[in-house]
Every structure is written in C-alpha cells, then in structure tokens.
C-alpha positions as CSV (number, residue, x, y, z in Angstrom):
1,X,144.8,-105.1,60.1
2,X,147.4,-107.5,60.5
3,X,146.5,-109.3,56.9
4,X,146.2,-105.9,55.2
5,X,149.6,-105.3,56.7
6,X,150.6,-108.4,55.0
7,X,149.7,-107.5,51.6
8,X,151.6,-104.6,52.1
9,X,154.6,-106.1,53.0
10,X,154.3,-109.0,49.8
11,X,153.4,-106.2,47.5
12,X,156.2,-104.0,48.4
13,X,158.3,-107.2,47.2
14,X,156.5,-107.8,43.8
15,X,157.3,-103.8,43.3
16,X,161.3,-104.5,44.2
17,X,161.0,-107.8,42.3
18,X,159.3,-105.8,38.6
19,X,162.0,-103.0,39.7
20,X,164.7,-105.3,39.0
21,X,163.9,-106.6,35.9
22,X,162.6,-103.3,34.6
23,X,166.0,-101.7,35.4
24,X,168.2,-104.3,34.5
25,X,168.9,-102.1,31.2
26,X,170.1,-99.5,33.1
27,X,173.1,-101.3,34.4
28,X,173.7,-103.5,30.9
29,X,172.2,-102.5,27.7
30,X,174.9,-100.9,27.1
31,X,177.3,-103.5,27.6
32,X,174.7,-106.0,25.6
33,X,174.7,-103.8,22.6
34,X,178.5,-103.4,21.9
35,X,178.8,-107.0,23.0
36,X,181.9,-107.0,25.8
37,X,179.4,-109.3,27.6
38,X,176.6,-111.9,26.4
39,X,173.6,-110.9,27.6
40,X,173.4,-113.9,30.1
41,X,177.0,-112.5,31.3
42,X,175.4,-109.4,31.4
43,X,172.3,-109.6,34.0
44,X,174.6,-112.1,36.0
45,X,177.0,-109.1,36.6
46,X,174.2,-106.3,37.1
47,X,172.2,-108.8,39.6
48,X,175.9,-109.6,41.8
49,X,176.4,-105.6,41.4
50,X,173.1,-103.9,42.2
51,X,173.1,-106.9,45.4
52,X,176.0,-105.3,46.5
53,X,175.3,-101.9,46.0
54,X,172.4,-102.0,48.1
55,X,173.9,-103.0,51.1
56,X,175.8,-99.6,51.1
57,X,173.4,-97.5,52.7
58,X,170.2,-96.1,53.6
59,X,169.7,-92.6,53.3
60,X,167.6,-93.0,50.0
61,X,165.1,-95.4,52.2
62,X,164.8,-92.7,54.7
63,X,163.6,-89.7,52.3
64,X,160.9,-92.2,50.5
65,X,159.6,-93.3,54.6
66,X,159.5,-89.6,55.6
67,X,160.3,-86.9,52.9
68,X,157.5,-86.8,50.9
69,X,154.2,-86.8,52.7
70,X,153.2,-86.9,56.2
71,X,154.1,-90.2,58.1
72,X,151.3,-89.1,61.0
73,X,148.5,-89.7,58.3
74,X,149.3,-92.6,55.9
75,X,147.6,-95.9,56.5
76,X,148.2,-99.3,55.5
77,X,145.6,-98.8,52.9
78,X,147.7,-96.1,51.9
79,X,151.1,-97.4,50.7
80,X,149.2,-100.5,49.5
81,X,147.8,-98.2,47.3
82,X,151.3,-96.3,46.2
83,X,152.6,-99.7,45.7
84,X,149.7,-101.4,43.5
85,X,149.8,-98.1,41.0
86,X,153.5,-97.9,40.7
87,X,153.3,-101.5,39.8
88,X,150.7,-101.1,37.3
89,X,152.7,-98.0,35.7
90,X,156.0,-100.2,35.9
91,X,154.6,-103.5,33.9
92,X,152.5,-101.0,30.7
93,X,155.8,-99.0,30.3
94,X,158.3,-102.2,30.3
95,X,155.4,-104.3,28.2
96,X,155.9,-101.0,25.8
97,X,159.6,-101.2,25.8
98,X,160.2,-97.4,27.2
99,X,162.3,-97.2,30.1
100,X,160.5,-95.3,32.7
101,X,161.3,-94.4,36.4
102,X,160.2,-97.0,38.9
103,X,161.3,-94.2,41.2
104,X,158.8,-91.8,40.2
105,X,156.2,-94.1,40.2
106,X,156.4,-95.3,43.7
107,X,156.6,-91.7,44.6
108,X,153.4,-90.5,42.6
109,X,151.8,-93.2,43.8
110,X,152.8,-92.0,47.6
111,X,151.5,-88.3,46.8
112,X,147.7,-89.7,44.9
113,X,147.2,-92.1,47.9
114,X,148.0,-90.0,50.3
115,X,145.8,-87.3,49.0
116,X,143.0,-89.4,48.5
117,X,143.9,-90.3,52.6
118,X,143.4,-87.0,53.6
119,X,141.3,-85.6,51.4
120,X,143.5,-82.3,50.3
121,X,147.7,-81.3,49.0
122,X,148.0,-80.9,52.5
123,X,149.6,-84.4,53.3
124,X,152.2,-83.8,50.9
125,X,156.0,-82.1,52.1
126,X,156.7,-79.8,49.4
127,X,160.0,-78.2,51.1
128,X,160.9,-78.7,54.9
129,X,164.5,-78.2,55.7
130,X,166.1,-80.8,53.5
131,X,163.4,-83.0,52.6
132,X,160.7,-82.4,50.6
133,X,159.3,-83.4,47.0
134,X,160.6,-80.1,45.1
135,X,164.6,-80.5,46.9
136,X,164.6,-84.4,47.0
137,X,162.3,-84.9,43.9
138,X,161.3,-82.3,41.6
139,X,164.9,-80.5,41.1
140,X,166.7,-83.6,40.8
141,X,164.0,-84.7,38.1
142,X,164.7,-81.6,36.0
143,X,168.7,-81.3,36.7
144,X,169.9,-84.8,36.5
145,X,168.7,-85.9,32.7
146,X,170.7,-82.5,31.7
147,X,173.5,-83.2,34.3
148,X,173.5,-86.6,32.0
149,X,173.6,-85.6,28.8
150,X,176.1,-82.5,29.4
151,X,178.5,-84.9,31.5
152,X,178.1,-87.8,29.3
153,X,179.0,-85.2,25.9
154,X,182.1,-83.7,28.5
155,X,183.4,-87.2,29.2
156,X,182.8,-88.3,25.6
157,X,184.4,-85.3,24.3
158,X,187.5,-85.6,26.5
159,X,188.1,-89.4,25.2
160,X,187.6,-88.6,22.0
161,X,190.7,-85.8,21.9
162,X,192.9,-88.6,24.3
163,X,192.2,-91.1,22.1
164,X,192.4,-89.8,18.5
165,X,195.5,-91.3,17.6
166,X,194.7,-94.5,18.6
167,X,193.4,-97.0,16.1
168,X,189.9,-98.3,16.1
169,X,190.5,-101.9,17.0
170,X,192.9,-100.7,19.9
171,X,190.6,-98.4,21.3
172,X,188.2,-101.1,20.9
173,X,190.3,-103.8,22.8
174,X,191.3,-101.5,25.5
175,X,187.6,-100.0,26.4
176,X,186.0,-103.7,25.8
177,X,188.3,-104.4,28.9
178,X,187.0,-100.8,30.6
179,X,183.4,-101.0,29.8
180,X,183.0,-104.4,31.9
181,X,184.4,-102.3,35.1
182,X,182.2,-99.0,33.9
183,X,178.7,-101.6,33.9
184,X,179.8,-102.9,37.5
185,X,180.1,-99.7,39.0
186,X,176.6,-98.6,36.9
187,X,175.3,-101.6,38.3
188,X,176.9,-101.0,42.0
189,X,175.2,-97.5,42.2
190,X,171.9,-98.3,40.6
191,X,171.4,-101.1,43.8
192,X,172.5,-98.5,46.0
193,X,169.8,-96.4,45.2
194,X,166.8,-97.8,43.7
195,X,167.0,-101.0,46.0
196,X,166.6,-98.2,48.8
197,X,163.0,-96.8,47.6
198,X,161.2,-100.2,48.9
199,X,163.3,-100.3,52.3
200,X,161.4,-96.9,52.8
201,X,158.3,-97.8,51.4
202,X,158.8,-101.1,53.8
203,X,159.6,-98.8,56.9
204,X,156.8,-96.9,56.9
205,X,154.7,-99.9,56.5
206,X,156.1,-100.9,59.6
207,X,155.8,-97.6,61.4
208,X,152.0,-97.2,60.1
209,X,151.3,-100.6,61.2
210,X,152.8,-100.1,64.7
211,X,150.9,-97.0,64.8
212,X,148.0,-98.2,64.3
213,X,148.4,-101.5,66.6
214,X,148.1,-104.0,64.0
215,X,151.5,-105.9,66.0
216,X,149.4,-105.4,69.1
217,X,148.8,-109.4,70.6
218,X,151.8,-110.8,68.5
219,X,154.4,-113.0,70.3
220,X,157.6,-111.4,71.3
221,X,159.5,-113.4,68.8
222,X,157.7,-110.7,66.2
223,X,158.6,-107.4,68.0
224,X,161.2,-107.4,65.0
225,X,158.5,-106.0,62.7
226,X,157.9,-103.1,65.2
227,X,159.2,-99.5,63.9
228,X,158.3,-96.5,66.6
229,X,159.6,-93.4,64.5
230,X,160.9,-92.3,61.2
231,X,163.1,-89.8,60.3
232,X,167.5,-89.6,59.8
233,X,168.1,-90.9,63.4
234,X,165.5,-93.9,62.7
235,X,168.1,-96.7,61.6
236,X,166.5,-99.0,58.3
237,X,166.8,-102.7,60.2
238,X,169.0,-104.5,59.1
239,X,166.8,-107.5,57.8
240,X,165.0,-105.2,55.6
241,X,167.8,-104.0,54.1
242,X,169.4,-107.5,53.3
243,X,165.5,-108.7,52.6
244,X,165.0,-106.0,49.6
245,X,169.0,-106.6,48.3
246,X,168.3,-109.9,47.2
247,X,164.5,-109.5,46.1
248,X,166.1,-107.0,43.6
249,X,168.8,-109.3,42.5
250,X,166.4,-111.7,42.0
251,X,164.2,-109.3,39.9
252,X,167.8,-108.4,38.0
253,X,168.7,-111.8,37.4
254,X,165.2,-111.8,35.6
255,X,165.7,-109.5,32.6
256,X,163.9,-107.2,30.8
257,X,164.8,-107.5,27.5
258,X,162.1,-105.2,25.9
259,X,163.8,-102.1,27.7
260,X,167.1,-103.3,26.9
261,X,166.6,-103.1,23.1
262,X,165.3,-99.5,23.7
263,X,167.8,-98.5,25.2
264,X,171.2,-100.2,24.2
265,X,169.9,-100.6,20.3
266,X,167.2,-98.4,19.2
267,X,168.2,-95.2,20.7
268,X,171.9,-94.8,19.5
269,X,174.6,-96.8,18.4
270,X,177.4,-98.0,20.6
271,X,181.1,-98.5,21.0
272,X,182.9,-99.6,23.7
273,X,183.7,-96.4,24.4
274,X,180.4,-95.1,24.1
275,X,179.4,-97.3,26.6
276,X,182.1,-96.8,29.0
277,X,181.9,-92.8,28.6
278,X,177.4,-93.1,29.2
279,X,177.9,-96.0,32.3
280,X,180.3,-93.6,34.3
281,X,178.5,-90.7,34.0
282,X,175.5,-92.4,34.8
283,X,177.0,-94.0,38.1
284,X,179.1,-91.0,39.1
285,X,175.6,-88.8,39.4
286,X,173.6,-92.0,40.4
287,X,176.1,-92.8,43.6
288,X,176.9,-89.1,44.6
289,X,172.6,-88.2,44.8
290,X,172.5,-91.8,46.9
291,X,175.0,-89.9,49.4
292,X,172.8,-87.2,49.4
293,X,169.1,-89.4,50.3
294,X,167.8,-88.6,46.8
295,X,166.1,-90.8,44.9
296,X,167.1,-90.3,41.4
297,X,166.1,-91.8,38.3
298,X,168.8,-94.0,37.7
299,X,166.3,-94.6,33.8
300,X,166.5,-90.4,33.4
301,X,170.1,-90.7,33.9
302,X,171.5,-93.5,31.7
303,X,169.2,-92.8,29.1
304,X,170.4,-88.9,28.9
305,X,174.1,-90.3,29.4
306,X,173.8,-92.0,26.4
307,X,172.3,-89.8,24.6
308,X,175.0,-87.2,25.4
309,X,177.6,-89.5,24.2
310,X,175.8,-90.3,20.9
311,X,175.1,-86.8,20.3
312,X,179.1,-85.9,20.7
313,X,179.8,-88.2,17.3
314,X,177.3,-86.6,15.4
315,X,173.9,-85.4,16.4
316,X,171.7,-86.6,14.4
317,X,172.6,-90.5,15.5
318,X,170.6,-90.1,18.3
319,X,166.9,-91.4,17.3
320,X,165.3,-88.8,18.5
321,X,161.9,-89.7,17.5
322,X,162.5,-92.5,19.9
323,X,163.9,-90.4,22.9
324,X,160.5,-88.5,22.0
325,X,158.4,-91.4,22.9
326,X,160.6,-92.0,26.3
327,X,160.5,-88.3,27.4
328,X,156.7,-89.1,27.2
329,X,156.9,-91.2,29.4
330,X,159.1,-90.1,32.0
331,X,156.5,-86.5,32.0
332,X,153.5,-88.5,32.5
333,X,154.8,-91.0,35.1
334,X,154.4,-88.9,38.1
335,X,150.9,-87.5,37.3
336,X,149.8,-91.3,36.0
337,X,150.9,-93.1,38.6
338,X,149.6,-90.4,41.4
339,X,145.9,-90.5,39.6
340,X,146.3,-94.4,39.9
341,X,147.4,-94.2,43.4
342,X,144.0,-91.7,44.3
343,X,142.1,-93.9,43.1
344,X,143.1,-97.3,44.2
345,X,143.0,-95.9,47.7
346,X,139.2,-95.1,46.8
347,X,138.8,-98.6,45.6
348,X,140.6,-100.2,48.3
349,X,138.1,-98.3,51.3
350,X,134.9,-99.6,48.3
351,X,136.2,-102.9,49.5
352,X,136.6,-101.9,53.3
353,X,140.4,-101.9,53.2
C-alpha cells in the first residue's frame, strides 16, 4: 500500500510538472506574439509569476480533495487512476498543439475512476451546499469562456474609444510597457489556481492513504504525510503547497511551444494592446473564481479573451476554423479523460493495484 501510495504521490508531480509546460501559453503567448518579451523572457516571467501565485491560497485545492466525488470511497488506486488519464489527455492535446484544460482533465479523470471504484454515478457530488461538479465545475465551464470573450470585447472596446486619438506607435510604446504588467498578473492568477488542483489531488492521497493505514508502522519522523479529514476547515500543509509551487515553475520554466503558436499566432493577430485587453480579462475572472474554490479553466478563459478582443477589430480576424478545432477539444476532455480514468482503474485492479 505504502508503494502504491508512492506512485501516487510521484505521479501527481509528473501531472503538475506537464501542467506547467502545457499552460505556459496561457500566461505568455500573448506577450511572445506581439513581441514586448523574447520568448525566453517570457517563460522566465510566467514560471517567477505562476510560483508566486500559488502560494496565495488554497481554496481551489480543497474543492478538487472534497467537492467532486465522495472522499469515504476513493482509493489509492483511484486517484492514481485520475492522474495517469489526465496525463495521457494532457501530452495528445499539447503534442496536437490545442490548448486544452489540464483542469478538466484531472477532474474527469476523478469522476471515471471513481465510478469504476464504486461501480455506479453514485460516488459523484453533483450539488451539495456549495460544492459540487455542476456549481464548482459544470457552470463555470459554460459561463466563463462567454464571461471571456464578452469581457475581453468590453475591455477592448473601451480602449479602443480612449485611445483613438493616439497614434499607432504611441499606443504601441505605451501598452508594450502595460502588457509586461498585464502577463504577470495572467501569470500570478493562473499559479494561483491551477497549481492548487494537484495540492487537492495530493490531499486526498494523503487522506485515502491514512485511511486505509498505509502510514501505519512508519517512524514518527513521517507522521507529516498523515491527513485525518477533508473538507474547508482541513488546512492544505504547508509543504504541499510550497512542494507543488515549484514543481509547476519548473514545468513553466519548461515551455510548450506547440500551444503557444496556437494560441498567440494562429488564432488571431496581436497588438500590444490586444494582448494587454485578453491577459486582464483573463486574470481578473481567473483570480476572482480562485477566491471562490473554483477550478476554472484558466485555457477556456484566455483563449475566449482573446478571441473577444480580436473579434472587436473585425470579426472575421479570428480563425475560427482554428477555435473550431480547440472548442473540440475542450467538449471532449471531460468525457475522454473520465472513460480513460474508468478504465485505467480497471487495468490497475487486472494488475492487483
């Protein structure tokens, strides 16, 4: 139990780790692709950012350990599960250049294991109080890509009319200056909340493995890796917290440049401005859902942002045959990566896990 345990905890790493670098565009294609910052300049300011921003809470971590399905009947085998699909899901989708949600992923995931677990929907939390997939998940899911592109178009708008007696190169210079403040904040929120998923995935690791008395004969110098309860008044430790900040500036720091040209070249393209406009809408709705313990799609956000922002110059510069190809993906991620999470739960008892 112990070693299963183990290959939680390291796989729940790799998955942060890939999260990094598979999000990176969502703090800096932008900035890349109107070229205020080198890429290199670039990943080094969304890796110190998103470092930062997810040292600034946990109330993200403790929806993903306890929101979704019922802590009382996950196993080990279970979130090892979750983890190995949304992984799988993660590396196609970046190896095809469409910027998916790692959030969604590791969520389905959750929901197929624990299904396969228990054998029925019942182990899932569909709406209790606060919590629950269609509050915490399924509404934000729908709401926030519109909140994006509306907000994104507003903001755009509103420059546009403030700025219309400025010259291009001055409007340039200024928001080139702007945009570099606009990608630290985008980069700021996104670590706030998407570092978070893995602290919860990680916490009810712990908890399952306490549970289950996998700790059971350790030495008192390991009682850290002990968790007794889940829930808002169950603190995240600390060491987790810090543990998961820099595994996802390390995945940052990484890259992903196939998502990056998706997203800060192919689907529209960008001023300063544009960028600036798309990055604070982006982290305005990113950091107030974080506030709130949801886990958002920080890729369903900046991706609508921008598009929003393009559309406001003329509509038909947004590609939308490639947004077509990207809202495939983000509809198929949940029931994908929930049918890979079933199964691998399956494959993981074949193999007496």
């Amino acid at each position: 139990m112990l070693t299963l345990f183990i290959c939680v905890f390291i796989t729940a790493l790799a998955f942060e780790f890939i999260n990094g670098f598979h999000d990176t565009a969502n703090a800096i294609a932008t900035v890349v692709s109107t070229k205020v910052l080198t890429p290199r300049q670039a990943i080094l300011l969304a890796a110190c950012t998103n470092l930062i921003g997810a040292l600034t809470g946990t109330a993200v971590a403790k929806t993903v350990s306890g929101g979704f399905v019922d802590s009382s009947i996950v196993t080990l085998p279970t979130v090892l599960a979750a983890l190995i699909g949304a992984i799988l899901w993660n590396l196609f989708t970046w190896w095809l250049g469409l910027p998916s949600s790692s959030s969604h992923a590791l969520v389905g995931g959750l929901c197929g294991s624990a299904i396969a677990t228990t054998g029925g929907w019942s182990a899932l939390i569909w709406h209790e109080g606060s919590n629950g997939l269609w509050p915490k998940l399924i509404k934000p899911m729908i709401l926030s890509p519109m909140i994006g592109f509306f907000l994104g178009g507003l903001i755009m708008w509103i420059l546009m009319v403030l700025l219309k007696r400025r010259s291009p190169s001055t409007v340039n210079r200024i928001f080139g200056r702007l945009q570099i403040v606009s990608a630290a904040f985008m980069g700021f929120s996104h670590g706030g909340n998407d570092a978070q998923k893995t602290m919860g995935i990680l916490a009810l690791a712990m908890f399952t493995a306490t549970s289950s008395g996998a700790f059971e004969g350790l030495p008192e110098s390991f009682a850290f890796l002990k968790m007794h309860s889940l829930g808002k008044d169950s603190p995240i430790p600390i060491w987790v917290v810090i543990l998961c900040a820099i595994t996802m500036f390390a995945g940052t720091a990484a890259g992903g440049w196939r998502i990056i040209k998706t997203m800060g070249h192919k689907m529209v393209k960008l001023m300063p401005v544009h960028g600036f406009a798309a990055e604070t809408t982006a982290a305005i709705i990113i950091e107030t859902a974080s506030k709130l313990g949801i886990p958002l799609s920080t890729t369903h956000v900046i991706s609508t942002s921008i598009m929003g922002v393009g559309a406001t110059h003329r509509f038909s510069a947004v590609k939308w045959g490639i947004v077509g190809r990207i809202v495939w993906a983000w509809v198929l991620t949940l029931p994908i990566t929930g049918f890979l999470g079933y199964w691998m739960v399956k494959l993981l008892h074949l193999f007496g896990a």
